[in-house]
RODO-2510 file (C-alpha; in nm, 4 decimals, decimal comma):
residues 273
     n   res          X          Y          Z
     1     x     2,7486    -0,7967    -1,0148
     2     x     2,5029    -1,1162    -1,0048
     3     x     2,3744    -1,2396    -1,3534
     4     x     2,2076    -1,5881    -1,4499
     5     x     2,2456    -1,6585    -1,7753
     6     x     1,9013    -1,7134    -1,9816
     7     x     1,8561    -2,0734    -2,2315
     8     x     1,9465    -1,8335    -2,5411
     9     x     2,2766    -1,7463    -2,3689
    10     x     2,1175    -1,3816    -2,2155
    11     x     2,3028    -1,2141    -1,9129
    12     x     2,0352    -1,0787    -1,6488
    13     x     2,0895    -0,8820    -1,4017
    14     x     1,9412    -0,9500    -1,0392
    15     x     2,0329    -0,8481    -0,6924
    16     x     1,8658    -0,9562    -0,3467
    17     x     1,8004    -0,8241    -0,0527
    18     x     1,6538    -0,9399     0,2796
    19     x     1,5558    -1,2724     0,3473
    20     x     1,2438    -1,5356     0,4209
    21     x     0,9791    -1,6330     0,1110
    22     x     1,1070    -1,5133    -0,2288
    23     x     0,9131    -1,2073    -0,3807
    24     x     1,0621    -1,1201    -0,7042
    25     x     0,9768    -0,7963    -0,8725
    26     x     1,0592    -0,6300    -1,2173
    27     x     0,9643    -0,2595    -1,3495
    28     x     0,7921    -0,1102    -1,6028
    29     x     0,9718    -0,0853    -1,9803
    30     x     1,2745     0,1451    -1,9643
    31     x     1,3201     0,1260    -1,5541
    32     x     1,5507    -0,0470    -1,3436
    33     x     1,6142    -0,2020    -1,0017
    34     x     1,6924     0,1125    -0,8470
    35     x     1,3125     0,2451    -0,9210
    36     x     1,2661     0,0101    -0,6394
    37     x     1,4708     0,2420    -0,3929
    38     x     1,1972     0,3302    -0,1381
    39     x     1,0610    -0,0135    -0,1154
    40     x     1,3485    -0,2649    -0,1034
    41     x     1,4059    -0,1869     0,3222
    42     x     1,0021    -0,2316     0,4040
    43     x     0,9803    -0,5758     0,1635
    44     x     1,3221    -0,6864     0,2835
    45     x     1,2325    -0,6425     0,6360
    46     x     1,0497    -1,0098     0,5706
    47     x     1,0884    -1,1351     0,2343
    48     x     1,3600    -1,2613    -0,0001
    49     x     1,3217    -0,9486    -0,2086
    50     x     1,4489    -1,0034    -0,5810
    51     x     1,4659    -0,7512    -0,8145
    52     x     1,5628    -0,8075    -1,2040
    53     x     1,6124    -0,6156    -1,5028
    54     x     1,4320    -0,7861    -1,8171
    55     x     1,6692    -0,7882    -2,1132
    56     x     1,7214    -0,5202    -2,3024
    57     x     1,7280    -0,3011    -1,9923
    58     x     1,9903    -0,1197    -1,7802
    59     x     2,2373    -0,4100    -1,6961
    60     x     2,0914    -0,6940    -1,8143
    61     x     2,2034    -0,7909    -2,1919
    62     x     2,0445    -0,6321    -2,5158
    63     x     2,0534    -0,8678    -2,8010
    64     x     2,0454    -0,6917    -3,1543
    65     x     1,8009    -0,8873    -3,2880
    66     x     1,4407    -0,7585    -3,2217
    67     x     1,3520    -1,1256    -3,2992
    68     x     1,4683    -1,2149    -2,9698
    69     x     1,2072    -0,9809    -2,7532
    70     x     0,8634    -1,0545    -2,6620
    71     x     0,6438    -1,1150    -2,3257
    72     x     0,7119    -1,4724    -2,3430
    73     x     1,0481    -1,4273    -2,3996
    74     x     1,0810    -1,2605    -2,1001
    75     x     0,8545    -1,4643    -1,9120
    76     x     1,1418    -1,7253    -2,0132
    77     x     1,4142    -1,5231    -1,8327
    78     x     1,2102    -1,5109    -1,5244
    79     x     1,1944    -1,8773    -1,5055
    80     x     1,5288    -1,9398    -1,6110
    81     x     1,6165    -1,6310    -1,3017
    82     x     1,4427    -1,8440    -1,0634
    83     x     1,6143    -2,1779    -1,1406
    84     x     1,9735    -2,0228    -1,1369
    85     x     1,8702    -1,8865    -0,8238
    86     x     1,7058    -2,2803    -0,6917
    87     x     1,3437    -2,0912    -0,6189
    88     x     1,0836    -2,3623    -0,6911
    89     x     0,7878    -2,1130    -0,6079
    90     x     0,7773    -1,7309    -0,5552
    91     x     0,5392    -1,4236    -0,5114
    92     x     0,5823    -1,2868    -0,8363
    93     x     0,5195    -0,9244    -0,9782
    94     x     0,5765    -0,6041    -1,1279
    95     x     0,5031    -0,2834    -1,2278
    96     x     0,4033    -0,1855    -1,5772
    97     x     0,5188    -0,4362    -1,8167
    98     x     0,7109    -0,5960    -1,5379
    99     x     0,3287    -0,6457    -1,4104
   100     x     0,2888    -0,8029    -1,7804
   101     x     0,5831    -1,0325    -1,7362
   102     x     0,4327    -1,1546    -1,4539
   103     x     0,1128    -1,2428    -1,5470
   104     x     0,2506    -1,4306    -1,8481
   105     x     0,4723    -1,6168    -1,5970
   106     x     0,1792    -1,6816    -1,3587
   107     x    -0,0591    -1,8185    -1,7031
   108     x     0,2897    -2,0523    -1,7802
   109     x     0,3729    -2,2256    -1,4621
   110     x     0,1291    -2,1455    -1,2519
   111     x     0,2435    -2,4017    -0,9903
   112     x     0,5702    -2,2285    -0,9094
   113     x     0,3417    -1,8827    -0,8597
   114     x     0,2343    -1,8514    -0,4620
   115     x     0,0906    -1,4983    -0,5187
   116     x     0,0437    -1,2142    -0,8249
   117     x     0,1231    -0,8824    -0,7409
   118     x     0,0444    -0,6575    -1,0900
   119     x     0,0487    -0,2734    -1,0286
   120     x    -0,0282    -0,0208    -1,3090
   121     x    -0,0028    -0,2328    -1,5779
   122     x    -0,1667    -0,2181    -1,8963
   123     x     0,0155    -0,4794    -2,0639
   124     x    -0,0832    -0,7063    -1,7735
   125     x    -0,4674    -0,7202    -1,8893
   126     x    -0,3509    -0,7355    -2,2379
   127     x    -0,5888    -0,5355    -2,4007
   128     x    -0,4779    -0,3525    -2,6880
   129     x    -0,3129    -0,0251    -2,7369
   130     x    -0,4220     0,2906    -2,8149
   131     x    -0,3445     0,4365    -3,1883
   132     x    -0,2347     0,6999    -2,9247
   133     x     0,0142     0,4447    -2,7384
   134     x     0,1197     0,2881    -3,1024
   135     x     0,2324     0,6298    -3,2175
   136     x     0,4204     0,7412    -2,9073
   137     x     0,6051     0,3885    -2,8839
   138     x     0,6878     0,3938    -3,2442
   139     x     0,7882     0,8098    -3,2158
   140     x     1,0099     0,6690    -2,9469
   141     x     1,2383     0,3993    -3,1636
   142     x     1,2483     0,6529    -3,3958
   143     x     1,3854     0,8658    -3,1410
   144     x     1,5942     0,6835    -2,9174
   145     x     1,7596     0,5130    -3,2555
   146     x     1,8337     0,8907    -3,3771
   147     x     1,8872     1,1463    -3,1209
   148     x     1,9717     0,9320    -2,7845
   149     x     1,8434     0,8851    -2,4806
   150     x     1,8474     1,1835    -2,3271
   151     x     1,6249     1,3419    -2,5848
   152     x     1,4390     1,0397    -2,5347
   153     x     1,3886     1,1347    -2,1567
   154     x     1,2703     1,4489    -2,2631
   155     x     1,0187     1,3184    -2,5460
   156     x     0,9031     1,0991    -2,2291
   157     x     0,8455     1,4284    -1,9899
   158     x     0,6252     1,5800    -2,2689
   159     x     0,4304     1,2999    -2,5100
   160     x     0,4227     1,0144    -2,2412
   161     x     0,1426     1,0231    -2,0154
   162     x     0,2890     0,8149    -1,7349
   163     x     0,6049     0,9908    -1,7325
   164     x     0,4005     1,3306    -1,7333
   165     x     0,1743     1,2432    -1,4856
   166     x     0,4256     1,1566    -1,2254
   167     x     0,5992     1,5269    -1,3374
   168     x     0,2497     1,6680    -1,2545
   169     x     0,2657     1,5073    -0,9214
   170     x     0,6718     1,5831    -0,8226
   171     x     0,8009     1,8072    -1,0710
   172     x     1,1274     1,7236    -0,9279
   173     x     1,1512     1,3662    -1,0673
   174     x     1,3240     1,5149    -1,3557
   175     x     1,6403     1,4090    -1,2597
   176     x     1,4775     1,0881    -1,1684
   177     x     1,4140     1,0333    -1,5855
   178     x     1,7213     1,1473    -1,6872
   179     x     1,9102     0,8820    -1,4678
   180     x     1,6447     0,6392    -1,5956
   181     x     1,6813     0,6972    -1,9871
   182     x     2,0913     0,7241    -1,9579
   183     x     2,0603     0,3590    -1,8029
   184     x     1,9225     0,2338    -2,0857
   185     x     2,0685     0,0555    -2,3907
   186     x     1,9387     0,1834    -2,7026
   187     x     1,8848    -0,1045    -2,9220
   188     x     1,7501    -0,2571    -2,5979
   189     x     1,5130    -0,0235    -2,5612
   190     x     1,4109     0,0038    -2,8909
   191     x     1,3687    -0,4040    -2,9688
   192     x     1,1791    -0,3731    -2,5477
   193     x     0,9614    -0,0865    -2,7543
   194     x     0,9006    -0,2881    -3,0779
   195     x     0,8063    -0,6049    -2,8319
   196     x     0,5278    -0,3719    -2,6469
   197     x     0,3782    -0,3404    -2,9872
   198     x     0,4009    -0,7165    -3,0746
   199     x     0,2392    -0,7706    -2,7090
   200     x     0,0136    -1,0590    -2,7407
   201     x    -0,3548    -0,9628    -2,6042
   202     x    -0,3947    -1,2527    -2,3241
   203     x    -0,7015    -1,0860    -2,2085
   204     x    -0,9655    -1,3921    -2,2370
   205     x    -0,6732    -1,6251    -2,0650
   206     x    -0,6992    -1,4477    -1,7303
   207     x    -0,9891    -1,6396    -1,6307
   208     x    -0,7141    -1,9234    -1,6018
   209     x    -0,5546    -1,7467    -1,3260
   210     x    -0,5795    -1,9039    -0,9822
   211     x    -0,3123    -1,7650    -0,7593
   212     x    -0,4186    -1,5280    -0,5171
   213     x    -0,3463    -1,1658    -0,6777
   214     x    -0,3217    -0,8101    -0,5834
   215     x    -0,3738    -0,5545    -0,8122
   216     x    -0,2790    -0,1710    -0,7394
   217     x    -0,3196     0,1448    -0,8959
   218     x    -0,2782     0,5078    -0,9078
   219     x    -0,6296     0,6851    -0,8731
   220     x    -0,4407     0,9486    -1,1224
   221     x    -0,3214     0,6239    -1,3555
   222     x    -0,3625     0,5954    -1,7250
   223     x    -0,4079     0,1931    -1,6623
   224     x    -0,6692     0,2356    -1,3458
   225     x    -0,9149     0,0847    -1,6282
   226     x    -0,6979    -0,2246    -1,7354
   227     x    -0,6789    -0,2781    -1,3890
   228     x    -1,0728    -0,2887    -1,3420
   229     x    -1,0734    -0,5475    -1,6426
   230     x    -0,8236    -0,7542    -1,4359
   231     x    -1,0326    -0,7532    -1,1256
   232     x    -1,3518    -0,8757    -1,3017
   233     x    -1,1384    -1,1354    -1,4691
   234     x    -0,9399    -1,3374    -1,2173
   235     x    -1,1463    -1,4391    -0,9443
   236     x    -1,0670    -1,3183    -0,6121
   237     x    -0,8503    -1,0577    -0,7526
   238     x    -0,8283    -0,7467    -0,4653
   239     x    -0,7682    -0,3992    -0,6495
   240     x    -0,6233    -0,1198    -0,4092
   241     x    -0,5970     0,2188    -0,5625
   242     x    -0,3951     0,4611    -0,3918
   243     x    -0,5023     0,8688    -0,4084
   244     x    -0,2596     1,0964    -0,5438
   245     x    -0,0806     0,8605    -0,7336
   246     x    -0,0149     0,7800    -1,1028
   247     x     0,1462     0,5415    -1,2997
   248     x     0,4705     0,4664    -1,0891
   249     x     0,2554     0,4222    -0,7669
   250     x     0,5547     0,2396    -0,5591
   251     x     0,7091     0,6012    -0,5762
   252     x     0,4076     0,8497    -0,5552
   253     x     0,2885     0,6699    -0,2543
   254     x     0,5583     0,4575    -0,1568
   255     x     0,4352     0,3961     0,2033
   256     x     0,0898     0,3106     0,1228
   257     x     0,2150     0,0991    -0,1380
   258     x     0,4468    -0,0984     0,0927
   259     x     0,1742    -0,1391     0,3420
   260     x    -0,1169    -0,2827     0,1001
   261     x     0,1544    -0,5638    -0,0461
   262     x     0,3167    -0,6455     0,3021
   263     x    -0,0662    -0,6975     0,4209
   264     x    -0,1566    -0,8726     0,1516
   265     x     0,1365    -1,1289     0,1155
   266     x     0,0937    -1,1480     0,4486
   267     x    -0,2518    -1,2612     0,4471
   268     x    -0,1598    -1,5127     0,1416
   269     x     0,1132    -1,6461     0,3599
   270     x    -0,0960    -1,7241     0,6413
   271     x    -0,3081    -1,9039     0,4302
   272     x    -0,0596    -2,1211     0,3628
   273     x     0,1026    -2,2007     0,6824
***
């Protein structure tokens, strides 16, 4: 399996598929690369698609100490990704904190960003949480540290509202969360969990942004709001928000979803050329 190794000495995971421009994706906090599945052939069919797992998920490393987790930190791993990897500029994205990542990534070195693509991401806008959120993230290190992930999965199905809405939409994904949770390291995913607590609120910074970014949402998505914020913040910002779609958009509506960031990269790339 491919890794690059981070400047603390990190193994993360990548794999690529397809070829042309580089468009690097990660997903939300406790996915993977496979929640990609029914979008890697469509962005493949015309761009270097590379997917990651930030540490402290699936098969990327998990370091013990929750000391070494937090949005820059990660934003770190993307860049060192990219140089193991020789890409000087990339679209860059992500879904969920993987949209937060990015964001922090674009705000650091904005010259190696050619486009933002955030979808459903709170963390992105970096407001703050909810006492809601705070007490169903810290309910979830307490669980995940006690019981295991699979009871995790199935505090998920019940007290988080992402993974419920998507249940309310195809009440087959079940199996879908199981898979998800098993992948997961638990002190990963507890010291990823404390980190989404510690995020830092970057809210007034996104003024700063300047690469052309694409924002998209589920109409049914606890984040549709941050999303707003993040269109009246960066100028230029485009929000699409697909119907019958919550919080993992790329897989309620993965077709729609495909089309609005192949037209929109496309557009960007145009632009350029």
């Amino acid at each position: 399996m491919p890794y690059a190794r981070t400047d603390d000495r990190v193994k993360i995971y990548y794999e690529e598929h397809g070829a042309g421009r580089p468009l690097v994706l990660a997903y939300g906090i406790g996915g993977n690369t496979q929640m990609w599945d029914t979008n890697v052939a469509a962005l493949a069919a015309r761009y270097r698609l590379i997917l990651w797992d930030p540490r402290g998920h699936a098969r990327s490393e998990s370091p013990a100490d929750p000391a070494r987790y937090s949005f820059t930190r990660w934003a770190f791993d993307l860049r060192d990704l990219l140089d193991h990897l020789r890409v000087r500029r990339a679209h860059v994205g992500g879904l969920s904190m993987g949209g937060g990542i990015a964001t922090r990534f674009t705000l650091l070195y904005p010259a190696r960003v050619a486009a933002l693509v955030v979808t459903n991401s709170s963390s992105a806008a970096g407001l703050p949480l909810s006492v809601d959120n705070i007490l169903m993230r810290a309910q979830s290190i307490k669980i995940t540290l006690e019981q295991g992930m699979d009871a995790m999965a199935e505090f998920a199905m019940t007290a988080n509202p992402n993974v419920a809405g998507r249940l309310a939409l195809h009440p087959d994904a079940k199996a879908e969360f199981y898979a998800e949770y098993r992948a997961l390291n638990p002190i990963g995913y507890a010291n990823a969990l404390r980190a989404l607590l510690a995020m830092d609120h970057i809210t007034h910074r996104l003024r700063e942004i300047r690469a052309p970014t694409l924002l998209l949402a589920g109409a049914h998505d606890p984040s549709l709001e941050a999303m707003r914020v993040m269109q009246r913040k960066i100028r230029g910002s485009k929000l699409v928000v697909l119907p019958a779609a919550g919080h993992f958009s790329n897989r309620d509506q993965p077709e729609a979803w495909n089309r609005g960031v192949l037209d929109f990269l496309g557009d960007v790339d145009a632009r350029r050329r």
